[in-house]
C-alpha positions as CSV (number, residue, x, y, z in Angstrom):
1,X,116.3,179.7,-65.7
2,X,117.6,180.9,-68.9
3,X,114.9,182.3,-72.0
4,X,117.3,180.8,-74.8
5,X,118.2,176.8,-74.9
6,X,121.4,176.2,-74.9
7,X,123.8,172.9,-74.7
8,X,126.4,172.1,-73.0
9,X,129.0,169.7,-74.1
10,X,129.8,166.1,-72.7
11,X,132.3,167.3,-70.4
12,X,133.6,164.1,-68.0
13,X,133.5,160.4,-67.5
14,X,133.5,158.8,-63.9
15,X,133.5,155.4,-62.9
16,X,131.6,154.4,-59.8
17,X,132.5,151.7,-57.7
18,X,128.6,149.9,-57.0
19,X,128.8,146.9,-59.9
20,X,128.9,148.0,-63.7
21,X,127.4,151.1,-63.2
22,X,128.9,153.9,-64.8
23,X,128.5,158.4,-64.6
24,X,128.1,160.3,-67.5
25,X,128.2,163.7,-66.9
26,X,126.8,165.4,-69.6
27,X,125.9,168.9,-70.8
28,X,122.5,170.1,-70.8
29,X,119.9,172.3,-72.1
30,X,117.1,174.4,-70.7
31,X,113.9,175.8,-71.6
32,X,115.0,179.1,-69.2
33,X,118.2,180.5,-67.8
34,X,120.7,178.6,-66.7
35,X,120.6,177.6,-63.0
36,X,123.3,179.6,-62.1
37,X,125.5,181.1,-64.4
38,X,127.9,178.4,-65.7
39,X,127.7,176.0,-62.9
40,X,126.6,172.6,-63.9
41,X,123.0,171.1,-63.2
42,X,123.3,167.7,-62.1
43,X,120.3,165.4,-61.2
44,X,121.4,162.1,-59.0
45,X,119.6,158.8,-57.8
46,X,120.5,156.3,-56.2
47,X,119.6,152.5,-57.2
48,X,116.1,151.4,-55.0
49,X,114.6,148.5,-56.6
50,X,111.9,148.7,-58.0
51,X,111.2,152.1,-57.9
52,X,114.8,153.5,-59.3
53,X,116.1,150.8,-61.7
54,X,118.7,149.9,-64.4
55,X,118.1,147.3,-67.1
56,X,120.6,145.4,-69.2
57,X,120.9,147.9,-71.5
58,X,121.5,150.9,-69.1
59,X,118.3,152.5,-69.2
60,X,117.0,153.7,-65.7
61,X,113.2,152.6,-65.4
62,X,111.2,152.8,-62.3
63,X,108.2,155.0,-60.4
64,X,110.4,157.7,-59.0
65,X,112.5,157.6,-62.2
66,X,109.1,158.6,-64.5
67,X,108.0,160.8,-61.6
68,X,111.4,163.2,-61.6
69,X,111.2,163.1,-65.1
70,X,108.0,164.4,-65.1
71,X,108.5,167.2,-62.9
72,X,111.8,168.3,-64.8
73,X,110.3,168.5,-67.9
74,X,106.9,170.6,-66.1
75,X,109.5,172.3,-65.0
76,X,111.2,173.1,-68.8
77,X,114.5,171.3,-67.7
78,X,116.2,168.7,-69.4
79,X,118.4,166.6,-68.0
80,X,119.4,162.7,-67.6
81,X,119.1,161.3,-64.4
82,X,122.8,159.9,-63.5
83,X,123.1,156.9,-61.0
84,X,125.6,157.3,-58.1
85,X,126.6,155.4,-54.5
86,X,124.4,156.5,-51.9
87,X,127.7,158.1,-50.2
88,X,128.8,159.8,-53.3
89,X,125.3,160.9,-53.6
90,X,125.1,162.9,-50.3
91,X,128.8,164.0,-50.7
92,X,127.5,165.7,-54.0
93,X,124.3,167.1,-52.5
94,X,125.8,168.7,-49.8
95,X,129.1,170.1,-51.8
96,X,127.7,171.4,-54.7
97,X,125.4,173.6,-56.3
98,X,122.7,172.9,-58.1
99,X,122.3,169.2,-57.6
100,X,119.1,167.7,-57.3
101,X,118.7,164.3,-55.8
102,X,116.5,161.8,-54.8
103,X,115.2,159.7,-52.5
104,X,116.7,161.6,-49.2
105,X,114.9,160.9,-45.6
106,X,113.4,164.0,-44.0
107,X,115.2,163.7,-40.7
108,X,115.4,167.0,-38.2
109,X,119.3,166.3,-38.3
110,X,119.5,166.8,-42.1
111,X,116.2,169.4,-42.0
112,X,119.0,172.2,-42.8
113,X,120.9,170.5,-45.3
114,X,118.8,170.6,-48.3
115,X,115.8,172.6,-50.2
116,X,113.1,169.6,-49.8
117,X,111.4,170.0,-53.4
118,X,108.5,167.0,-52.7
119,X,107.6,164.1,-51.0
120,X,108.1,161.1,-52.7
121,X,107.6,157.6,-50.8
122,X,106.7,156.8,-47.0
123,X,107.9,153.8,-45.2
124,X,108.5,152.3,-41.8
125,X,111.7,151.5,-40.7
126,X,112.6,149.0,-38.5
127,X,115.2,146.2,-37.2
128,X,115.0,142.8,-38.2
129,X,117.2,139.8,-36.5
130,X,116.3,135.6,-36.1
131,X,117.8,135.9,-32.7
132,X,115.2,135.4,-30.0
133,X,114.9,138.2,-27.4
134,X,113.6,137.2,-23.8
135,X,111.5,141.0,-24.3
136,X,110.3,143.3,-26.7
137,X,112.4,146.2,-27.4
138,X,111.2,149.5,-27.0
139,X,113.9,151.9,-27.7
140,X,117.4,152.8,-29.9
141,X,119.5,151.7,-26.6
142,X,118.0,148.6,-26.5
143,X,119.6,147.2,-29.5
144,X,122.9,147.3,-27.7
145,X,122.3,143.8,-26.9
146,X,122.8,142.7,-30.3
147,X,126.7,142.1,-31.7
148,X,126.2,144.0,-34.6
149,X,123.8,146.0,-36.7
150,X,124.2,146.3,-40.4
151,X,123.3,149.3,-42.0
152,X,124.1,150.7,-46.2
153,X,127.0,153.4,-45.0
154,X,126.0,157.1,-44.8
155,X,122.2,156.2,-44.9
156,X,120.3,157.7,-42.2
157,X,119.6,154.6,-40.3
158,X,123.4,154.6,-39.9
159,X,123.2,158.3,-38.9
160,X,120.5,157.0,-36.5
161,X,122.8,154.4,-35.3
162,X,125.9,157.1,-34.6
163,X,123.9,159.7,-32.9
164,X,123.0,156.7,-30.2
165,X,127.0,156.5,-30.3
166,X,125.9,152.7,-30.9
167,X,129.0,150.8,-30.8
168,X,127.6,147.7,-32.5
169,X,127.4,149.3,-36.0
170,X,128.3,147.1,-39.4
171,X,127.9,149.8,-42.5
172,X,127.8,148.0,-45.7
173,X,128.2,149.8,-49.3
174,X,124.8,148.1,-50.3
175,X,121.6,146.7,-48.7
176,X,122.1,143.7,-50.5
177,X,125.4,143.1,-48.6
178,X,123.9,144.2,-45.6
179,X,121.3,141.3,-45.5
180,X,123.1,139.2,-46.9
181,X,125.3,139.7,-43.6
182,X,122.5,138.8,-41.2
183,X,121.7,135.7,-43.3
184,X,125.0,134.1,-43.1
185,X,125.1,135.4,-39.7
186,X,127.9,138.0,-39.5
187,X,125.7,140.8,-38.1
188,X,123.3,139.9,-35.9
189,X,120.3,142.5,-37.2
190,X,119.6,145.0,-39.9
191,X,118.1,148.4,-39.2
192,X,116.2,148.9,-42.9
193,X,112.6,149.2,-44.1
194,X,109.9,146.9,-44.2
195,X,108.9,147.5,-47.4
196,X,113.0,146.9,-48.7
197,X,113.3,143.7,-46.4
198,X,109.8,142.2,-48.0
199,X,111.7,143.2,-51.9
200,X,115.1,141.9,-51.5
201,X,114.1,138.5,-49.1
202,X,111.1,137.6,-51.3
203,X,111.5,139.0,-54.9
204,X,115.4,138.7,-54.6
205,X,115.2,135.4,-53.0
206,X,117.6,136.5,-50.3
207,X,116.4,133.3,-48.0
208,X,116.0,135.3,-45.4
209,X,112.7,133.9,-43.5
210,X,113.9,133.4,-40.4
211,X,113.9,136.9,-39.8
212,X,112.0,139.0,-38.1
213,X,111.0,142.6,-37.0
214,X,112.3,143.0,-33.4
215,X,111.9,146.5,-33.7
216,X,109.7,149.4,-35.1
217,X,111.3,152.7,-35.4
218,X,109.0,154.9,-37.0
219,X,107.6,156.3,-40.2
220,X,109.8,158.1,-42.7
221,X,109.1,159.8,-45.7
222,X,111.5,160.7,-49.2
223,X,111.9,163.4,-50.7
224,X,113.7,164.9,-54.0
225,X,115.9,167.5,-52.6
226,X,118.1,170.2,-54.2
227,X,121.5,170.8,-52.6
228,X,121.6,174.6,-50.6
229,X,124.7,175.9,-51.8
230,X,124.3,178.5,-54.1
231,X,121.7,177.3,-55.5
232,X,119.4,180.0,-56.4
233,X,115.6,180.8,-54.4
234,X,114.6,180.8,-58.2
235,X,115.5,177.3,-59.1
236,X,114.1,175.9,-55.8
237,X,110.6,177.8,-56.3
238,X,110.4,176.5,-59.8
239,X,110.6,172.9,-58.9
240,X,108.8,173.2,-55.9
241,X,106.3,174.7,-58.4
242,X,106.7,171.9,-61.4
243,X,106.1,169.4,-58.6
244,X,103.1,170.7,-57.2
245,X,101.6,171.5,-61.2
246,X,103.1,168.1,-61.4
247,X,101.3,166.1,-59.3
248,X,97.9,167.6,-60.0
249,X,98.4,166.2,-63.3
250,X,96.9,163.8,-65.7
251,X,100.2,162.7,-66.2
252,X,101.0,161.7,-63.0
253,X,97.7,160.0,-62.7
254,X,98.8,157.7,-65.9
255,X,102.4,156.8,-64.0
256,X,101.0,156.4,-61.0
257,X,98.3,154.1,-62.3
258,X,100.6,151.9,-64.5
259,X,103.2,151.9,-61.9
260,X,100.9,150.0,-59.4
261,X,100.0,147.7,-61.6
262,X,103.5,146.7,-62.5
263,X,104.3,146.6,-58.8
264,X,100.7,144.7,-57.9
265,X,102.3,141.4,-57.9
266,X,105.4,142.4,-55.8
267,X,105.1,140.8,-52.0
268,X,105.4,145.2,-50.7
269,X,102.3,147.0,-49.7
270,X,101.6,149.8,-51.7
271,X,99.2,152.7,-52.4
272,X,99.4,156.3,-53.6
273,X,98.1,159.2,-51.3
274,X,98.4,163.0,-52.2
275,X,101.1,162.5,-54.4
276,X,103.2,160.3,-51.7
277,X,103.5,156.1,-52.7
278,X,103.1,154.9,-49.4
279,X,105.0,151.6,-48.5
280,X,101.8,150.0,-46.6
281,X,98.4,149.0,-47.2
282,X,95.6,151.8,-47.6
């Protein structure tokens, strides 16, 4: 990364499709060299109340949004965080250089796929339904006996889902969709987190009560990833290293504390262990 700062101009405007929410792709400037010659540095997130945000006015506010923040800037880059579609998201981080994005599930299926900078949140997923089942389930085939599944498209409980070649599958282009499918009864279970069913049923006031878990999957953790093509050893090691000098600082510390405050009242579990937020009570 480059010794001179430099900008680079606002060069494109996209749309994206998930409610008002528009791209700006704008130049940038670094405290270093740039991250590869001319290519573009891009950093992407996708929409998770509460922890990635937009208010009213546009601004993105949240935990992870502070935390990324902080570790660009540790790491002397500068550069907005831009809000995307989960499947645009993935399509970006896999396609192109340079692209940092967060919050990816550490899966062995998508090990290869990205440079995995730092954790960021841990959470269980699992499959809720209000059907009644004659037995506990205790495994991914088991949930053949449900119609349909909903799933957010192209996240990995989907992936999940299609490596069982699960034939029951309902992908939505948001979770809010998704449960909002079980609730009015056109799927017949979700496969999401606990921590994201106990945001959008209770602080959302989805209405969704007479749902339960039928189903624990297992424990998943976040990261921030940057994409692997082309981008250069050099960038990886020096946000690998801002998130490690990062996280051992007092800023952190500060975010983490006010963060958990704002967040005390929510009806999600939450506490903070080496640098991870956990999604469950200590």
């Amino acid at each position: 990364m480059m010794q001179l700062r430099r900008m680079f101009s606002l060069y494109k405007l996209a749309s994206i499709s998930t409610g008002n929410l528009v791209i700006l792709l704008l130049g940038f400037y670094y405290g270093g060299a740039s991250a590869q010659s001319s290519e573009d540095f891009w950093v992407l997130a996708y929409p998770e109340p509460p922890f990635v945000e937009q208010t009213d006015k546009g601004k993105l506010t949240g935990f992870l949004v502070d935390e990324v923040n902080g570790i660009l800037t540790t790491a002397g880059i500068h550069q907005q965080i831009l809000l995307a579609p989960w499947k645009r998201l993935e399509q970006e981080a896999k396609i192109k250089a340079n692209v940092l994005a967060f919050a990816l599930t550490r899966t062995a299926e998508s090990e290869q796929n990205y440079h995995w900078i730092t954790p960021l949140t841990a959470n269980v997923y699992s499959v809720y339904s209000s059907q009644k089942l004659a037995s506990p389930l205790n495994n991914l085939e088991q949930l053949s006996e449900f119609d349909s599944i909903a799933v957010l498209e192209n996240d990995v409980r989907h992936k999940i889902l299609q490596a069982q070649n699960a034939k029951n599958i309902h992908a939505y282009t948001s979770w809010s969709e998704a449960i909002d499918s079980v609730v009015n009864e056109h799927s017949s279970a979700i496969f999401f987190s606990d921590a994201g069913m106990q945001y959008f049923c209770r602080v959302q006031g989805k209405g969704c009560s007479q749902l339960e878990r039928v189903f624990m999957y297992e424990e998943t953790v976040t990261y921030l990833t940057l994409s692997k093509l082309e981008s250069s050893p050099e960038l990886v090691n020096r946000l690998k290293n801002a998130a490690k000098q990062y996280k051992q600082s007092d800023a952190f510390k500060r975010i983490s504390k006010y963060w958990l405050k704002q967040y005390e009242n929510l009806p999600i579990p939450m506490h903070m262990e080496e640098g991870v937020l956990n999604l469950w009570n200590k």
